[in-house]
C-alpha positions as CSV (number, residue, x, y, z in Angstrom):
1,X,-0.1,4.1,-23.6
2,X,3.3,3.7,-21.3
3,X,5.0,0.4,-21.7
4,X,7.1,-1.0,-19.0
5,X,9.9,-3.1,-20.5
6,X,11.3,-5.7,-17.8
7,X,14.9,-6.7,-17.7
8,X,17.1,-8.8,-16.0
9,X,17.7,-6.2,-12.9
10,X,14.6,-5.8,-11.1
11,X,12.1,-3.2,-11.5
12,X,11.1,0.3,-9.7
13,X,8.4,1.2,-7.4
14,X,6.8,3.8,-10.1
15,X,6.6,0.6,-12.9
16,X,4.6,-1.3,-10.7
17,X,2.1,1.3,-9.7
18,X,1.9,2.1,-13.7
19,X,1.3,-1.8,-14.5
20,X,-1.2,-2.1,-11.6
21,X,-3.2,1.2,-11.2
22,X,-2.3,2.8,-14.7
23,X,-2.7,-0.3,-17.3
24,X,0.5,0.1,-18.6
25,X,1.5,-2.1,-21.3
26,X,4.6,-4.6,-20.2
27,X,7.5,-5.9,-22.6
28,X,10.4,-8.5,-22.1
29,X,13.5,-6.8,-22.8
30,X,15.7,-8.8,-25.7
31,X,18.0,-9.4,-22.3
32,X,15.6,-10.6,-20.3
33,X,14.2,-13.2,-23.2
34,X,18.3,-14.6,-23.3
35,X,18.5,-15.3,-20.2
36,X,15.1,-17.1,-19.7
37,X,16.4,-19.4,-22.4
38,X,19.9,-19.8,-21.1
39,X,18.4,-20.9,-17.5
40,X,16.4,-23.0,-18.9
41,X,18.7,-25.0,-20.7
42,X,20.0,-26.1,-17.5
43,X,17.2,-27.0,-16.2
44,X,16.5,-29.4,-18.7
45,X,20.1,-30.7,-18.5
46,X,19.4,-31.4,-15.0
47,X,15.9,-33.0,-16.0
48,X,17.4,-35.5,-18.3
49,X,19.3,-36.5,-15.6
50,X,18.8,-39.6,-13.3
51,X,19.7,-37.9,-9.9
52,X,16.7,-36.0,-8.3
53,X,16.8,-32.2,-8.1
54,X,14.9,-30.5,-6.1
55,X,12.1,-28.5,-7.7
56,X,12.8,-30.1,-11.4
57,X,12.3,-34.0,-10.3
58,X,10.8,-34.0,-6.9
59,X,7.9,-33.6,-5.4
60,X,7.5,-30.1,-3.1
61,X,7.6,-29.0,0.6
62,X,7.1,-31.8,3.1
63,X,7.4,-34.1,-0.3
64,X,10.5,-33.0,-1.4
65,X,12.0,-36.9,-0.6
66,X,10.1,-38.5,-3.8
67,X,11.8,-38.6,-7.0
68,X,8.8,-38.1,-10.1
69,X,9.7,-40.1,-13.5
70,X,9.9,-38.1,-16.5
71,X,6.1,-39.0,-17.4
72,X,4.7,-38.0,-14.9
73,X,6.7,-34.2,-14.2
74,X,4.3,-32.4,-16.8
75,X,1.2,-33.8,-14.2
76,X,3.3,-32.7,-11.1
77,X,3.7,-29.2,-12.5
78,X,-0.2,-29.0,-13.2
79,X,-0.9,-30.4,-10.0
80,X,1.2,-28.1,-7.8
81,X,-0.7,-25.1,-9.2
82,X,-4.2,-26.8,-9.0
83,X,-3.6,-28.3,-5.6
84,X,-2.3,-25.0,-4.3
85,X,-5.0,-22.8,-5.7
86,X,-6.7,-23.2,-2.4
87,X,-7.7,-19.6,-1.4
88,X,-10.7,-18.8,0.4
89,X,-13.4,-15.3,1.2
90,X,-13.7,-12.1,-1.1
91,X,-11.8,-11.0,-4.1
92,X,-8.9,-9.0,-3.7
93,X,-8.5,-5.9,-5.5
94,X,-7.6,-5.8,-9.0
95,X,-4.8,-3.6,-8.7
96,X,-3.3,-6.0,-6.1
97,X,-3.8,-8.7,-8.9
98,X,-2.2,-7.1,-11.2
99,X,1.2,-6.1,-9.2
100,X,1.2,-9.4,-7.9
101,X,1.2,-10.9,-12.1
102,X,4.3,-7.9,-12.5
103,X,6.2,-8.9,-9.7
104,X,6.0,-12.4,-10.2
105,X,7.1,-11.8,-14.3
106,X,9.8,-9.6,-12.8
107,X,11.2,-12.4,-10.7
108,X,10.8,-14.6,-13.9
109,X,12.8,-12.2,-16.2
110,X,15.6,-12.3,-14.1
111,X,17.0,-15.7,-15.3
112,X,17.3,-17.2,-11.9
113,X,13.9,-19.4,-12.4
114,X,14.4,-21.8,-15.0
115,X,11.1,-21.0,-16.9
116,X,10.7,-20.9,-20.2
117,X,10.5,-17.4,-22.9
118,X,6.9,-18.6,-23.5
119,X,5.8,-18.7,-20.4
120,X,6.9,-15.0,-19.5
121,X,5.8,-13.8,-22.4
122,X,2.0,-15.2,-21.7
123,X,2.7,-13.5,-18.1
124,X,2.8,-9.8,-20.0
125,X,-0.2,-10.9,-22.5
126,X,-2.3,-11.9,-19.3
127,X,-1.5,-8.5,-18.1
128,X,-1.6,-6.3,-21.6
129,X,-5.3,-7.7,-22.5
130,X,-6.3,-6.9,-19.2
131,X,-7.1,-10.3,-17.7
132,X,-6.8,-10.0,-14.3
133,X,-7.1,-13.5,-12.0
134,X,-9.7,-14.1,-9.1
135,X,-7.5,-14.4,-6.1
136,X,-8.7,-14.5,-2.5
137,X,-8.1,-12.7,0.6
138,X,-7.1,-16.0,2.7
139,X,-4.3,-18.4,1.8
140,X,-0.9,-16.9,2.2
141,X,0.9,-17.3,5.2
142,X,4.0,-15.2,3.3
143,X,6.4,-17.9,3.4
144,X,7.5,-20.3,0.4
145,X,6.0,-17.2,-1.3
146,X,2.3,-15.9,-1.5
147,X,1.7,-19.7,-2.4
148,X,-2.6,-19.4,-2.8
149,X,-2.6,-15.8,-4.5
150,X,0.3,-17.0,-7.2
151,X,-1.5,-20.2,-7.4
152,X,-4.8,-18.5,-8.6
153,X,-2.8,-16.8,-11.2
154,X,-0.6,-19.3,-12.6
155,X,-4.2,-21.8,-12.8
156,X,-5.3,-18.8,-14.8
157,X,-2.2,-19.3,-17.3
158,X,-3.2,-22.6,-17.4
159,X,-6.7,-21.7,-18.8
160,X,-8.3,-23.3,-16.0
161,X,-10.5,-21.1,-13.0
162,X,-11.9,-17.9,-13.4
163,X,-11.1,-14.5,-14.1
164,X,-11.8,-11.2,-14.7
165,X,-12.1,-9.8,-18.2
166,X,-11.0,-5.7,-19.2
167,X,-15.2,-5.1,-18.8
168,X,-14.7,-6.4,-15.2
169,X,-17.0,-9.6,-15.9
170,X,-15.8,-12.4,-13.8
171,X,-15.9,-15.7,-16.5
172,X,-14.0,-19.2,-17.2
173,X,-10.0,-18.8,-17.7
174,X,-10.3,-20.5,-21.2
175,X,-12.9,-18.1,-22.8
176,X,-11.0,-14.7,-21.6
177,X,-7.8,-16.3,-23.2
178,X,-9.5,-18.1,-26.3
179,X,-10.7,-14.3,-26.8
180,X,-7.5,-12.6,-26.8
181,X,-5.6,-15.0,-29.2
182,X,-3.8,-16.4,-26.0
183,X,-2.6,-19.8,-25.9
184,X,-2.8,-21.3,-22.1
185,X,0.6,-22.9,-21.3
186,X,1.5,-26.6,-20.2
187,X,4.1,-26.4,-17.5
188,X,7.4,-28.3,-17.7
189,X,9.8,-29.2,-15.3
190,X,10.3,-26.2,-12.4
191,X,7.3,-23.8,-14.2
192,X,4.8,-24.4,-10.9
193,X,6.9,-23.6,-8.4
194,X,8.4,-21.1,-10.1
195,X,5.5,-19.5,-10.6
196,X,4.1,-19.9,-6.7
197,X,7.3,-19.1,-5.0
198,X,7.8,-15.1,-4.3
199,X,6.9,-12.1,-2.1
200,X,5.2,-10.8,-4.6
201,X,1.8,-9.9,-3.1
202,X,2.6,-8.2,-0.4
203,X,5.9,-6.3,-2.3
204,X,2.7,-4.6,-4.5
205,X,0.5,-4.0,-1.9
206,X,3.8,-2.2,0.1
207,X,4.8,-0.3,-2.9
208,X,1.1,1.1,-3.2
209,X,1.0,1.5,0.2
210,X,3.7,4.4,0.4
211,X,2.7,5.5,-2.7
212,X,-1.0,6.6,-0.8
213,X,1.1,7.8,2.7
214,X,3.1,9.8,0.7
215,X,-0.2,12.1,-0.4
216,X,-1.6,11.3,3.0
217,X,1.6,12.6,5.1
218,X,1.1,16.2,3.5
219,X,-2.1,16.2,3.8
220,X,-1.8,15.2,7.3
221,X,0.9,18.0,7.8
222,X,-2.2,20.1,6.2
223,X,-4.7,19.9,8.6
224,X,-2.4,19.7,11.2
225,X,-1.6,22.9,10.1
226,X,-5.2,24.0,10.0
227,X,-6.1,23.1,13.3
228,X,-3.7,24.8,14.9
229,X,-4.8,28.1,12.9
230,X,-8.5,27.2,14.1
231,X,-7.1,27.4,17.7
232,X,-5.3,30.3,17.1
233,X,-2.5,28.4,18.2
234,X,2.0,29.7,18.1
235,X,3.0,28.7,14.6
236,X,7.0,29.1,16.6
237,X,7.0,25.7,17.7
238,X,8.2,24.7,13.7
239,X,11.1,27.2,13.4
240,X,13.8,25.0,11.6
241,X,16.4,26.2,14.2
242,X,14.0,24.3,16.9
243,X,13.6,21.2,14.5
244,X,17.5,21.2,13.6
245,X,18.5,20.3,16.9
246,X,16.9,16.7,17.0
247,X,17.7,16.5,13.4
248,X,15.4,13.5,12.3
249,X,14.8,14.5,8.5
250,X,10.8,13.5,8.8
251,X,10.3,15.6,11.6
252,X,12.4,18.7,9.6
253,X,10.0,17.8,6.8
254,X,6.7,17.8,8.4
255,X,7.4,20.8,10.5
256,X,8.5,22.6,6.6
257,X,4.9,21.8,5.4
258,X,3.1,23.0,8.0
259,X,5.1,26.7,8.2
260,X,4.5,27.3,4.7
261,X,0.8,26.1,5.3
262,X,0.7,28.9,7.4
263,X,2.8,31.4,5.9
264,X,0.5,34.7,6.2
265,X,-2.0,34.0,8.7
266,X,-4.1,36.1,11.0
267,X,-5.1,33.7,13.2
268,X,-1.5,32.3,14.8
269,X,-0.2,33.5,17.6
270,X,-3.6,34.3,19.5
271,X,-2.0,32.0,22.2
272,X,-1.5,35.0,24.8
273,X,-4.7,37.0,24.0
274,X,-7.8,36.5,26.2
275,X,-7.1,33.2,27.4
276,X,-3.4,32.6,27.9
277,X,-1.5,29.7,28.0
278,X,2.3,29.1,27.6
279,X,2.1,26.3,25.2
280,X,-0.2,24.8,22.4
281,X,-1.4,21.0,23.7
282,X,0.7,18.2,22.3
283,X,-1.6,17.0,19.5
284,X,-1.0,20.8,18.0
285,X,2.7,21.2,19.2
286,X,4.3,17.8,18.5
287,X,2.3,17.2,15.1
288,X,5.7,17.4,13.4
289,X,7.4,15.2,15.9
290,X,4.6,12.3,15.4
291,X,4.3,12.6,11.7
292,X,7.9,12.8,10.9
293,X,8.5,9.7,12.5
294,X,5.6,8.3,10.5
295,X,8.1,9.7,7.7
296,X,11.4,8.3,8.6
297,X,9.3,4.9,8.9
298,X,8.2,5.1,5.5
299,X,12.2,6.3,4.4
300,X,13.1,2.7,5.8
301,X,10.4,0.4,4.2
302,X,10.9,2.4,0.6
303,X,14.5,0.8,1.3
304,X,13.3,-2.4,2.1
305,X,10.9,-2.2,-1.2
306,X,13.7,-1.6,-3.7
307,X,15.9,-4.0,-2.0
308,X,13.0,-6.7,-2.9
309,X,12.1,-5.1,-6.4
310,X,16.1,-5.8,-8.0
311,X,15.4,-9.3,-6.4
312,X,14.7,-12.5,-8.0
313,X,12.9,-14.7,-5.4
314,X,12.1,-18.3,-5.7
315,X,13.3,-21.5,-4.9
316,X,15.7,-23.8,-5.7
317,X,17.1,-20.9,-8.1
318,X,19.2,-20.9,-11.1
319,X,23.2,-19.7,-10.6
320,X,24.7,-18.3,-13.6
321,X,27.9,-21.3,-12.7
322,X,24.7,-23.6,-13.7
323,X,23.9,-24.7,-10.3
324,X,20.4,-24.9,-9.3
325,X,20.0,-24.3,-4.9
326,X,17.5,-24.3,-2.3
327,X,17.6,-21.4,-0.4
328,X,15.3,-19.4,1.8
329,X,14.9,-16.3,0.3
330,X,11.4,-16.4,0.0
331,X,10.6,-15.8,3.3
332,X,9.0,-12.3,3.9
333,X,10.5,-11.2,7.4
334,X,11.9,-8.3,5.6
335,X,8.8,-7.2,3.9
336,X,6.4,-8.2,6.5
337,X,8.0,-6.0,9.2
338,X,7.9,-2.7,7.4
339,X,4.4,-3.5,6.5
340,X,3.9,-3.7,10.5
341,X,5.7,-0.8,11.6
342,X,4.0,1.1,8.7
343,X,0.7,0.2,10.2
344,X,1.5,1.0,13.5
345,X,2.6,4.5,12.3
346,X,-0.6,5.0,10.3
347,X,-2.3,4.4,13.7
348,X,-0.5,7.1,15.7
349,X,-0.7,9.9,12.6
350,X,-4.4,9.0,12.8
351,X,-4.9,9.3,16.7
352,X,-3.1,13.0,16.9
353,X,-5.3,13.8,13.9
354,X,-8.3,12.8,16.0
355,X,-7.4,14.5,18.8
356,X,-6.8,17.2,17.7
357,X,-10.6,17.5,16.4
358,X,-11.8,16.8,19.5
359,X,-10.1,19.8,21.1
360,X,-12.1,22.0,18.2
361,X,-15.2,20.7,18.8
362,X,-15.1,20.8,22.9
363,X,-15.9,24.7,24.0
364,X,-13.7,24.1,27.0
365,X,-10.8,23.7,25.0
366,X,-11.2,25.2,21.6
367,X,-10.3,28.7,23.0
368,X,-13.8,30.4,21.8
369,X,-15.3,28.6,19.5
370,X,-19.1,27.2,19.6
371,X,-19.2,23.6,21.7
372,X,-19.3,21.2,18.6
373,X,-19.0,23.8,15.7
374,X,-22.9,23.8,16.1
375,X,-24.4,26.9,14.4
376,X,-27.0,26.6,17.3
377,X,-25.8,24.4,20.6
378,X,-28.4,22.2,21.7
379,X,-30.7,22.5,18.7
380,X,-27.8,21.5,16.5
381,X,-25.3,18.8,16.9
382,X,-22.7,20.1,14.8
383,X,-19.7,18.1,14.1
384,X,-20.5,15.6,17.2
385,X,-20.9,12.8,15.7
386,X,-18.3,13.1,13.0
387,X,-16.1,13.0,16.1
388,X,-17.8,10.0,17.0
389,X,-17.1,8.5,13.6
390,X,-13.2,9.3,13.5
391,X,-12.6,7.7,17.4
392,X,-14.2,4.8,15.2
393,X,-11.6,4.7,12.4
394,X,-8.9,5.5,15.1
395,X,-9.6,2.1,17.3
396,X,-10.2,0.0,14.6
397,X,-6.4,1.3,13.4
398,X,-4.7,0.7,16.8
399,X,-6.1,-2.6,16.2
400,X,-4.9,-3.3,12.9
401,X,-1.2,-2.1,14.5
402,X,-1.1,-5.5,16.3
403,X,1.6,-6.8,14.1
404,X,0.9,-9.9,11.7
405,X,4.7,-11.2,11.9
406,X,4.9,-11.6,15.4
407,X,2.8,-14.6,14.8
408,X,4.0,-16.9,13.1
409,X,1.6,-20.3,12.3
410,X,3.3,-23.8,11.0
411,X,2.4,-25.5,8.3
412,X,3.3,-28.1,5.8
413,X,3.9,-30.9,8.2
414,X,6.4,-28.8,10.3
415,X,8.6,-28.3,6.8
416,X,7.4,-24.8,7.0
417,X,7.6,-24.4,10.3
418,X,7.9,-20.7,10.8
419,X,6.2,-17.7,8.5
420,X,6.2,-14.3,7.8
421,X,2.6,-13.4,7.5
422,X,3.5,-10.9,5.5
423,X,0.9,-11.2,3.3
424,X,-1.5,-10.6,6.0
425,X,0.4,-7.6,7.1
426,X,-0.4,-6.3,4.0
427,X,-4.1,-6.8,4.0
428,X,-4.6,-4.9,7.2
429,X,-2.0,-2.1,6.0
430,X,-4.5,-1.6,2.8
431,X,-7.4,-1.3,5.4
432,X,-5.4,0.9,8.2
433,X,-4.4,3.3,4.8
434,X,-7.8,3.7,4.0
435,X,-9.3,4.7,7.1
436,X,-6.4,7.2,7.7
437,X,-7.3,8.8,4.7
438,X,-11.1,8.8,6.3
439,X,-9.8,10.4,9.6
440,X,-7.8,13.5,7.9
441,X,-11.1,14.1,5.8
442,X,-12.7,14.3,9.0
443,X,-10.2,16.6,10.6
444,X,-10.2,18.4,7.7
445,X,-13.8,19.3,7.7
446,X,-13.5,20.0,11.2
447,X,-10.5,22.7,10.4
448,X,-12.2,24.6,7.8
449,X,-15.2,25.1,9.4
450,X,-13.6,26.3,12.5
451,X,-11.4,29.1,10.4
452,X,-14.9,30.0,9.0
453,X,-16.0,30.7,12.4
454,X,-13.1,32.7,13.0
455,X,-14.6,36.2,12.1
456,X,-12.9,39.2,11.9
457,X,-9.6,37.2,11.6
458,X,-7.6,36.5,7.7
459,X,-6.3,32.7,7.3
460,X,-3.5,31.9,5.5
461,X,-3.5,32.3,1.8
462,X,-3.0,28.4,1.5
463,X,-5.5,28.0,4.5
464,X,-7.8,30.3,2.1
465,X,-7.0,28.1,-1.0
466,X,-7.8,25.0,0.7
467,X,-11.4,25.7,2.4
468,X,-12.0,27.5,-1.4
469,X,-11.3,24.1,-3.3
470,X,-13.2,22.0,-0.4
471,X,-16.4,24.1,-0.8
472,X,-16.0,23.5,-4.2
473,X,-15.7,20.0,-4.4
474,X,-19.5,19.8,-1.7
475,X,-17.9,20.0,1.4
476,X,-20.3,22.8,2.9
477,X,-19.5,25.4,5.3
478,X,-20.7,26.3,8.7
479,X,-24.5,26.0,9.0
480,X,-27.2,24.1,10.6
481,X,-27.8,20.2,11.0
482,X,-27.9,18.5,7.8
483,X,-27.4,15.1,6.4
484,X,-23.7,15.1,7.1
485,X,-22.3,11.8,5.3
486,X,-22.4,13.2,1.8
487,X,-20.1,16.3,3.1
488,X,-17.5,13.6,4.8
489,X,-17.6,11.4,1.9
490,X,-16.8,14.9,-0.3
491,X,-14.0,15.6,1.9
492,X,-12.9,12.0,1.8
493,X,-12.4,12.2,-2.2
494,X,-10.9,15.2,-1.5
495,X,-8.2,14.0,0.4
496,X,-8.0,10.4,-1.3
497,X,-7.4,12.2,-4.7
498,X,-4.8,14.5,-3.8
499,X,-6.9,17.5,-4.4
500,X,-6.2,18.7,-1.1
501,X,-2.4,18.7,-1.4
502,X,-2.9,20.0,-5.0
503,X,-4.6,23.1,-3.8
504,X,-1.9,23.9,-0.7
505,X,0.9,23.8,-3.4
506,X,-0.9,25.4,-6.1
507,X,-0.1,28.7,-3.4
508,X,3.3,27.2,-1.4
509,X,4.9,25.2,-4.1
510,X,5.8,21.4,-3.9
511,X,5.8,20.3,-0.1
512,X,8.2,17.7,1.2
């Protein structure tokens, strides 16, 4: 099995997406355990002290102005975690879970923290015996950190709450640990907060994010591709020299994909044969223009994501002069806005998409082909209600564009008195990614069953490829009415596992 080994510097996108989706096994690095130790040997300096420190021997937030005697700073730690284990609604996904527990050991590792070697090293057994926390969707408001969602795992650490097991049984802390030879840990001085204060859930849920609109950007640039073959549409419009002279490298990209997509076809260029027109309707002739943007959005939040994954956020933090300061740094603004303009490109990808299978399916504009791709108009329905299906998914997404860090909630007595939200712009984002992945599927089963009703006329061999591996995988063909949510759920799986992009580039090569 791959082992990540976490340092002092951070970690990449692709470890986190092997710890979360992939199981990975995780390792402290021999630096990472010396400077745990050395940070935490000034946090107990500063302990054994009389004055009050922030974080070490006071209480938190709004109660920062109480000094807590040394018996009574083992209790506080407990508390903090207990008290702030306050999360509410459904489970969140395990792989969410499980990013979250990396991050948050990443942070840890850096020696900025103050915990102790022990307590990482629990961190990595939690995650390499495949105990994953029960953490709920409500509770962070992505400022002081993902407070609830950390709080749920550190209680967890503590042997206390519930969690899930490697058999996916949810069951008491104590027994999963007692099983696995772990011992739960009793926090000192600093080890709750520590453990409660970072951006760590909604960092995980960005970096899998553009992990899935990576896949979903070529496969968009596929269908796009696809449609305008079924409309027998000018393939001209994504000539480099056009695309060179606004040289946005997303746009460049998409319109790249979508030549080679149609490298060899018999249907393009169709535009001027029984039913003129000048020019292809936006949805087909900007598809590059929209989804490279959607690209060049993404090229600024992977920055933003790396940025945050060679940080170590908390607060107060450790400085290697032996200082330990309050700072803000674990406020999400950065993350949270990326997460929102990530959504908001999602949304528009997904509305060209859907228009553009409303122009195959309407007889007025789909240059020839049957109203609805019904094998019999009137007694068939064809594709009607698939349509119906993807406007749907499309409004629930311009919804889920209304950006979560715009609104900003106090809390804590007016201490925290303005918040990122990022954590909720990173719910919706998982939601928005899904149905985008729903909408292409239904675009693409749109797309190949128009070509298919192109007779007499050769796709492209990629074209070919790709309704060849659909019809494999139970999407059918043309035909009459059948049960049609088994066929969209096949070409959902299709899309979602990146057999669609697999079979384009099994014939083009990789696309950008």
């Amino acid at each position: 099995m791959h082992t990540v080994v976490v340092g002092t510097s951070g970690v990449t996108a692709s470890d986190v997406l092997a710890v979360a989706r992939d199981g990975a096994r995780v390792e402290l690095a021999g630096e990472a355990v010396a400077a745990l130790a050395a940070a935490r040997e000034i946090v107990d300096a500063l302990a054994a002290k009389p004055e009050p420190v922030y974080g070490v021997s006071t209480g938190f937030g709004a109660l920062a102005t109480r000094h807590i005697s040394q018996e009574l700073r083992t209790q506080l730690q407990r508390n903090i975690v207990r008290s702030h284990a306050a999360g509410m609604g459904p489970r969140v996904e395990r792989e969410v879970v499980r990013a979250l527990m990396f991050l948050r050991l990443k942070t840890v590792c850096s020696g900025h923290t103050g915990v102790r070697p022990e307590v990482a090293q629990t961190m990595a057994d939690l995650l390499n015996a495949g105990i994953t926390p029960v953490v709920h969707e409500y509770g962070s408001l992505g400022c002081s950190g993902d407070l609830a969602p950390l709080s749920h795992c550190a209680l967890t650490l503590m042997g206390e709450g519930e969690a899930e097991g490697p058999d996916r049984t949810v069951r008491p802390a104590a027994e999963l640990l007692a099983e696995h030879g772990i011992e739960p840990v009793e926090l000192r001085e600093k080890e709750g907060l520590a453990l409660l204060n970072g951006t760590d859930g909604m960092l995980g849920m960005l970096v899998m994010a553009l992990a899935d609109l990576d896949t979903l950007y070529k496969s968009a640039d596929i269908t796009a591709a696809l449609s305008l073959e079924a409309l027998l549409g000018t393939e001209k419009v994504l000539a480099p020299e056009l695309h060179a002279i606004r040289p946005h490298p997303g746009q460049g990209a998409a319109a790249a994909n979508m030549l080679a997509v149609l490298k060899g076809s018999g249907l393009t260029g169709h535009h001027q044969d029984d039913a003129p027109r000048v020019q292809d309707a936006y949805s087909v002739r900007c598809a590059p223009q929209v989804a490279g943007a959607g690209r060049d959005t993404m090229a600024h939040a992977r920055l933003v994501a790396d940025r945050e994954l060679a940080s170590a956020v908390d607060n107060p933090v450790v400085l290697p002069d032996g200082r330990v300061e309050s700072n803000g740094n674990f406020h999400g603004a950065p993350v949270a806005y990326v997460l929102d303009f990530l959504a908001i490109a999602a949304a528009d990808l997904a509305s060209i998409a859907e228009r553009r299978t409303d122009r195959l399916l309407d007889k007025n504009r789909s240059h020839g082909l049957p109203p609805f791709l019904a094998d019999d108009a009137g007694v068939d329905s064809g594709l009607m209600i698939a349509q119906y299906t993807q406007a749907a998914l499309v409004s629930e997404m311009k919804r889920l564009a209304v950006p979560a860090s715009a609104d900003s909630i106090p809390s804590s007595a007016m201490q925290e008195d303005h918040v990122s939200m990022g954590w909720s712009a990173a719910r919706k984002l998982r939601t928005a990614v899904d149905n985008l992945t729903r909408v292409i599927a239904v675009e693409l089963y749109a797309a190949t069953r128009a070509i298919e009703l192109r007779e007499g006329l050769s796709p492209a061999p990629a074209s070919q490829a790709v309704i060849e591996a659909v019809r494999a995988a139970g999407v059918q063909g043309p035909g009459p009415d059948r049960f049609l949510a088994p066929d969209l759920a096949a070409a959902d799986a299709f899309v979602r596992e990146g057999r669609l992009v697999a079979a384009v580039e099994a014939v083009t090569g990789p696309l950008q």
